[in-house]
N, C-alpha and C positions, 0 to 999 in steps of 0.2 A: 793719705790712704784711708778709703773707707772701711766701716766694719760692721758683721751683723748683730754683732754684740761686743763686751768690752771686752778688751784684749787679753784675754789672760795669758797672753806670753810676757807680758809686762813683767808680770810675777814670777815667773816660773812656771816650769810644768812638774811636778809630785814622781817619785817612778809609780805610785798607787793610778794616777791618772795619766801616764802610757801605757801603764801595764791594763789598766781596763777599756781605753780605747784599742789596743793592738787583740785584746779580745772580743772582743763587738765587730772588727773586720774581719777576723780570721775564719769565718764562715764564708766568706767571701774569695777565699782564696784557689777554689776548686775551679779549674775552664771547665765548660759546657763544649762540650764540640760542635754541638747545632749552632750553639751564637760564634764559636770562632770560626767557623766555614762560613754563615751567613754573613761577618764583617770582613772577612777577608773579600767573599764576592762582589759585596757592594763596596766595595774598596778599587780590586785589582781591575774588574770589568767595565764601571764607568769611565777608568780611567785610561785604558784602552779603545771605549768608544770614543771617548774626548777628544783622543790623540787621531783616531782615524778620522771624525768627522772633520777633524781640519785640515790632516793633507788632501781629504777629500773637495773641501773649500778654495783654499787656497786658490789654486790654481782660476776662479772664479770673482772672489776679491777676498782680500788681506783682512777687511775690517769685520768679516761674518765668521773667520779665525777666531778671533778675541775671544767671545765668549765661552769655547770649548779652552782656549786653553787656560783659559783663569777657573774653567773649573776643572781643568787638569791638576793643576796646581793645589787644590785644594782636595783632591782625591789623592794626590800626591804625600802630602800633607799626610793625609790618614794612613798609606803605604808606610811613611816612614814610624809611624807609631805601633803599628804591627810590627813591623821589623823591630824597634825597639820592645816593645811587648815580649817577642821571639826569643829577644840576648836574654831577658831574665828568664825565659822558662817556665814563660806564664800562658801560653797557648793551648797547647798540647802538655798530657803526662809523657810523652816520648819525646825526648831529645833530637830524635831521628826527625820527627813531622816539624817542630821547631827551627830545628836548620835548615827545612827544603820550605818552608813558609817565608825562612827569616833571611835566606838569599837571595828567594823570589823577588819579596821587596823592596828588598837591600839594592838589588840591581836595578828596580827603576826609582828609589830615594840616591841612587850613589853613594851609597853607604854600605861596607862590609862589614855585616853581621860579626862574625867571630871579633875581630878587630877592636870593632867599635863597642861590642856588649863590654870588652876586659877594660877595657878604657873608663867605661861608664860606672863599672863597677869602682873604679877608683874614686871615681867622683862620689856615689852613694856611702862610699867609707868614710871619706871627709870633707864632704859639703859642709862650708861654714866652721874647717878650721882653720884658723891664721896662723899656726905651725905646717898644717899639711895640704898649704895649696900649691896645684898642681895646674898642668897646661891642658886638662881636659876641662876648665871650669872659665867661664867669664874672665879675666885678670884682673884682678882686686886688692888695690894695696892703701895701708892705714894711711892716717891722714903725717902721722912723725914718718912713713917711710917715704912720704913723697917729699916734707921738707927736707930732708935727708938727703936727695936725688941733686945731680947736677940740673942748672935750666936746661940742657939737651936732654937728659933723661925724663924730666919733668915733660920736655915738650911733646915728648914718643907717646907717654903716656895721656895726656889731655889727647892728640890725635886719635889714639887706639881708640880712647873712651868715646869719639866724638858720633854720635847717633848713626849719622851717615857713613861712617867708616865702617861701623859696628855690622851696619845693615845690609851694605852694599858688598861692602869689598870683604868685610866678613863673611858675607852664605858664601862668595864667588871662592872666596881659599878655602872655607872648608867642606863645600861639597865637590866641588870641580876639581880642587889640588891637593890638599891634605888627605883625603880619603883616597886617593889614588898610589899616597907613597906610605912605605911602611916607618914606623916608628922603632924610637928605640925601645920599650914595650912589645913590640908585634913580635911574635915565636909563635913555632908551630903552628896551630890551627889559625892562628890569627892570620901567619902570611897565607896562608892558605883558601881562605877566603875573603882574604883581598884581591887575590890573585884570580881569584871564580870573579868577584866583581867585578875587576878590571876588563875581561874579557867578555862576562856578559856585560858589562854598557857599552866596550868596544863595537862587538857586534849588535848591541839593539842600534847603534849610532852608523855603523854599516849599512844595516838594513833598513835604514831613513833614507839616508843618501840613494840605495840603488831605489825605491818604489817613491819616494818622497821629491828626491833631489836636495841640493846644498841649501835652497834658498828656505827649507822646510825646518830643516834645523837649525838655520840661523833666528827665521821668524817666528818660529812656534815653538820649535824645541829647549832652545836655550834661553828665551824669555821665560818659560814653564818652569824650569830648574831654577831660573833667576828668581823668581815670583816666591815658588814654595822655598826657596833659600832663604829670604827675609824675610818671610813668616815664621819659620822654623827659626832662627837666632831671635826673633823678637819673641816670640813665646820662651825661647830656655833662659832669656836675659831676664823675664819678666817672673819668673821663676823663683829667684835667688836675690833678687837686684832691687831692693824696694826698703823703703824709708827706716824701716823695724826691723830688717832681717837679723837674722840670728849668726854672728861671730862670737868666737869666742878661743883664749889660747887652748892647748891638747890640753891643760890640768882641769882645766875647766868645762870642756868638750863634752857633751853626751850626745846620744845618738836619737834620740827619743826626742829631745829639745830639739836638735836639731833639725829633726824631720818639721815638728808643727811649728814652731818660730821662725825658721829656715826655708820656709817652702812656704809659695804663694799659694792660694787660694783664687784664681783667676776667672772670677764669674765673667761668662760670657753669654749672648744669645745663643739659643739654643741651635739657631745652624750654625754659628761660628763652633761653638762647641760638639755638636757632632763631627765636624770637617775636622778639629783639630783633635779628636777621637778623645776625647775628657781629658787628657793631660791637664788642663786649667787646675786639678785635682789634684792639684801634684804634692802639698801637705800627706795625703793618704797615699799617693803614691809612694814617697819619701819614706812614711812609715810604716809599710810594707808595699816592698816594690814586687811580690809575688801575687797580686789580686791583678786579673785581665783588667786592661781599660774599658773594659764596657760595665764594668761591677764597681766603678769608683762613684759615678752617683749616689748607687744605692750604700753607699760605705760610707757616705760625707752622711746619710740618713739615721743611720745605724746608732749616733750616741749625740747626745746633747752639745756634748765639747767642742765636737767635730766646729760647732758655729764659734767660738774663738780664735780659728786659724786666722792669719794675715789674709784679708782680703781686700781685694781689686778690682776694679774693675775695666774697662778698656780703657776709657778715659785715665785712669789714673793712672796708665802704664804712660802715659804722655809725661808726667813733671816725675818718673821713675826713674829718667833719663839725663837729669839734670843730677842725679846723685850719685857720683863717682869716686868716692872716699869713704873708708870705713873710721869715723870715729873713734877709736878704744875709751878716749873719757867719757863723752856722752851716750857712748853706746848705742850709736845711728850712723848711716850712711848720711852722706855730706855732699853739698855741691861743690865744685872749684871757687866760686863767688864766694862762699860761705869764710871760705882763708882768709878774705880779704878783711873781715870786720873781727878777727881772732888775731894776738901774739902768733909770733913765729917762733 
């Protein structure tokens, strides 16, 4: 892992030095309605052209498709970080403009707002505890509960963890399948706007087939969804999942630590990081998830500290992927290789 300065999550973090970083953002915490209308347009509209100019193609040749739908995919991309933006109730002061922004989205990410915000909300509570992990997070177990496990259990797990599993057949269950059935979690509003998503993607998926045809949304459509699915798991993996993160049992859990030893710092080029709408930020997101993503730049800007988080880079998200055990003696994620040269 690289970094722009030395680690001070090594140390600790002070509550005097969360409480005065969580002050230096909190000016930040207000939406602009000019920048949340201007991101949503450049957001929802290119990516509507994307998707027309290539049923438009299509029929013409297949290979003048690609380039609109990879940058579907990446307008997509930014759709679903509005919609996520949306669940926290960071767009708009009305709840009301939130939820008709955050289903908009929601319905071309496959993802139901209400649903998916209560869900995530779980996650934001105990990210990076190893008494309260839950199945809205990566699945992350220490290094005594895997020797622990039978070799069948053991071998579920090495599969689950395996990159390609992660990437592939992970975006394809949790955008395609799991977002479509409700949970045990899901009540009231939750089924409720599953239930709007379900039926708008049904009919945006209708109304491909009748102007489009079958072969639109086999070739464009659902490689699109596929594309921005593995980008999406690979950003949330990249998140939480990296050599230093921050575990620890509930007695010793805090929320503050948690957010800035816990949460990446994910420097990326700057079109990568407009397309993935700053999430990479996700430290200041973690530490308040009430600032728009368009305000997190200027929030990593705001205090000195901010350059201590764990940071990344793409490259480094490559050997992130090789560490699939958490530690509790050393206090680091671990690879499977790594058992080999350790007592059992």
């Amino acid at each position: 892992m690289s970094s722009a300065a030395p680690y001070a999550g090594a140390q600790g973090w002070g509550a005097d030095e969360i409480r005065s970083l969580r002050e230096a953002i909190a000016p930040y915490r207000t939406p602009s309605i000019g920048r949340t209308l201007w991101n949503v347009g450049n957001s929802v509209l290119p990516f509507v052209a994307c998707m027309t100019a290539a049923a438009i193609l299509l029929p013409i040749s297949y290979p003048l498709c690609i380039p609109f739908m990879v940058l579907a995919a990446g307008f997509n991309i930014r759709n679903f970080i509005i919609m996520h933006d949306a669940g926290h109730g960071t767009l708009f002061r009305s709840r009301r403009m939130n939820g008709l922004v955050g289903h908009l989205t929601g319905i071309l990410a496959l993802t139901p707002l209400r649903d998916w915000a209560h869900n995530h909300a779980i996650h934001h509570a105990s990210s990076g505890n190893l008494d309260r992990r839950t199945d809205t997070d990566v699945k992350t177990i220490t290094v005594s509960e895997y020797r622990s496990r039978s070799r069948w259990a053991r071998l579920c797990y090495r599969v689950y963890r395996n990159p390609l599993v992660l990437l592939t057949f992970g975006s394809v269950w949790t955008f395609v399948i799991d977002h479509r059935m409700p949970r045990k979690l899901t009540k009231g509003k939750g089924r409720s706007s599953l239930l709007i998503t379900n039926i708008g993607v049904a009919a945006t998926v209708a109304v491909m087939l009748l102007f489009a045809g079958w072969r639109y949304v086999v070739l464009v459509y659902l490689p699109m969804i596929g594309l921005a699915g593995v980008i999406g798991v690979w950003l949330f993996y990249m998140q939480h999942q990296f050599e230093d993160a921050y575990w620890r049992r509930d007695e010793a859990w805090a929320f503050g630590e948690a957010a800035m030893d816990g949460a990446s710092y994910l420097r990326l080029p700057a079109v990568l990081q407009w397309f993935t709408g700053n999430i990479g930020f996700h430290h200041i997101h973690h530490l308040d998830p009430r600032i728009p993503y368009y305000n997190l730049p200027r929030c990593h800007r705001a205090h000195p500290l901010m350059a201590h988080a764990p940071m990344l880079t793409a490259l480094d998200t490559i050997r992130c992927f090789r560490r699939s055990l958490y530690d509790e003696e050393q206090g680091r994620m671990v690879s499977f290789r790594s058992l080999r040269a350790s007592p059992a």
